[in-house]
C-alpha positions in Angstrom: -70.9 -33.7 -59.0 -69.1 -33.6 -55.9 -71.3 -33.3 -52.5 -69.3 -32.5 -49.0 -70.5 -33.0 -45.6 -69.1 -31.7 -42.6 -69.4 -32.9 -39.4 -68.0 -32.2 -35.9 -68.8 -28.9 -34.9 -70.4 -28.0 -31.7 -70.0 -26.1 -28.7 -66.4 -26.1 -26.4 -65.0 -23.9 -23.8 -62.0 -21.3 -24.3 -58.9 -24.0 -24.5 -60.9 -26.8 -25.7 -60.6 -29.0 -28.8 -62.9 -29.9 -31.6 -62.3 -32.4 -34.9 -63.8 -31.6 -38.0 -64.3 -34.0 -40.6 -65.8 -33.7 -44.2 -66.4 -36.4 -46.5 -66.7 -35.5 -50.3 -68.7 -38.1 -52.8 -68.7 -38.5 -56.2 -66.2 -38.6 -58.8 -63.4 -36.1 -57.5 -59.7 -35.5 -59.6 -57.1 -36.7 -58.1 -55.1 -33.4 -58.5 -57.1 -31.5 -56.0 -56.6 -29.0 -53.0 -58.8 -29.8 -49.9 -59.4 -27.2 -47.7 -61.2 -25.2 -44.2 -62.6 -22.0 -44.8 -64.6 -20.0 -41.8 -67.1 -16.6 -41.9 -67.9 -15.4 -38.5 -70.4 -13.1 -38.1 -70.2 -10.0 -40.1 -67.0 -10.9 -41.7 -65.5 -12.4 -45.3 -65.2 -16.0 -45.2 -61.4 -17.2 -44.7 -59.0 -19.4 -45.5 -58.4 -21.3 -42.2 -56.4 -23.9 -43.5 -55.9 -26.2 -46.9 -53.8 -29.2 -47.9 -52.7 -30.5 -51.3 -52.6 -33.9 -52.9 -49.1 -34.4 -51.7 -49.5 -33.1 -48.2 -48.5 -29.6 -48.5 -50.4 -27.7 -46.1 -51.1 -24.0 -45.7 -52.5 -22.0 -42.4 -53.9 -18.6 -41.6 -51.1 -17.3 -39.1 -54.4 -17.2 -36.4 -54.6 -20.5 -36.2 -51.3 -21.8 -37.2 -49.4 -24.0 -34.3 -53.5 -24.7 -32.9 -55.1 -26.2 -35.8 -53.9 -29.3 -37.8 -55.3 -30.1 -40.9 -55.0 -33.7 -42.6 -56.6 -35.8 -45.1 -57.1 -39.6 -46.3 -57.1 -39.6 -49.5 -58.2 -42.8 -50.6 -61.7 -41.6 -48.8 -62.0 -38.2 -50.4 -61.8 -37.0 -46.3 -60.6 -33.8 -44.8 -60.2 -33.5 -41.2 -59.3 -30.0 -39.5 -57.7 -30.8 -35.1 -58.8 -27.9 -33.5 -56.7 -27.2 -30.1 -56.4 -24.3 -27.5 -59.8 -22.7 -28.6 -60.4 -19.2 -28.7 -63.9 -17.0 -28.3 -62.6 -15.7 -31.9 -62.7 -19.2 -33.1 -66.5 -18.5 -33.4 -67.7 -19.1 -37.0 -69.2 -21.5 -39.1 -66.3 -23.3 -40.8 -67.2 -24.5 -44.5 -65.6 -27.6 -46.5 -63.8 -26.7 -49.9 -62.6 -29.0 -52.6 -60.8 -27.3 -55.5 -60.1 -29.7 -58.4 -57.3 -28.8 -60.8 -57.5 -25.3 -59.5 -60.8 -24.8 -61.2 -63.4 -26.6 -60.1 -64.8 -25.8 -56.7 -67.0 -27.7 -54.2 -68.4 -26.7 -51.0 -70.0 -27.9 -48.1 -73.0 -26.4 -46.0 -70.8 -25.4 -43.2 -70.8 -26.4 -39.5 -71.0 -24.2 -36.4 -68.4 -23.9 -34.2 -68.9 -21.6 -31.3 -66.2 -21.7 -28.2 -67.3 -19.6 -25.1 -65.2 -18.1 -22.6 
């Protein structure tokens, strides 16, 4: 069973930066999908951004050019660079694995609030 942990939220200013990390244990395929989802308050949760096994990325055009998403593979980590914050920003941002584009793992989600 694979168990993510996120880390690295907190509390910035309008134009700051945060770095998210999530570590996943246990035994995880090697043909997964690692990804950054968000749900801010009274919304759907969304896809902020995701990156295959061979580096192919994917990002919601709101955060695209501000947010970097990478991963180290060989220590099942994900990390989301969060730059030029914005008060819509605000949401708890959740960890997702998706192995073989079936099985899904997620994390318990860390808060990220940027104030203006």
């Amino acid at each position: 069973q694979v168990q993510l942990v996120e880390s690295g939220g907190g509390l910035v200013q309008v134009g700051g930066s945060l770095r998210l990390s999530c570590a996943a244990s246990g035994s995880i395929d090697s043909l997964n999908v690692m990804g950054w989802y968000r749900r801010a308050p009274g919304k759907q949760r969304e896809l902020v951004a995701q990156i295959s096994a061979d580096g192919r990325t994917t990002y919601a055009d709101s955060v695209r050019g501000r947010f970097t998403i990478s991963r180290d593979s060989a220590k099942n980590s994900v990390f989301l660079q969060m730059n030029s914050l914005k008060p819509e920003d605000t949401s708890v941002y959740y960890c997702k694995v998706t192995e073989r584009g079936v099985w899904e793992s997620w994390g318990q989600g860390t808060q990220v609030t940027v104030s203006s």
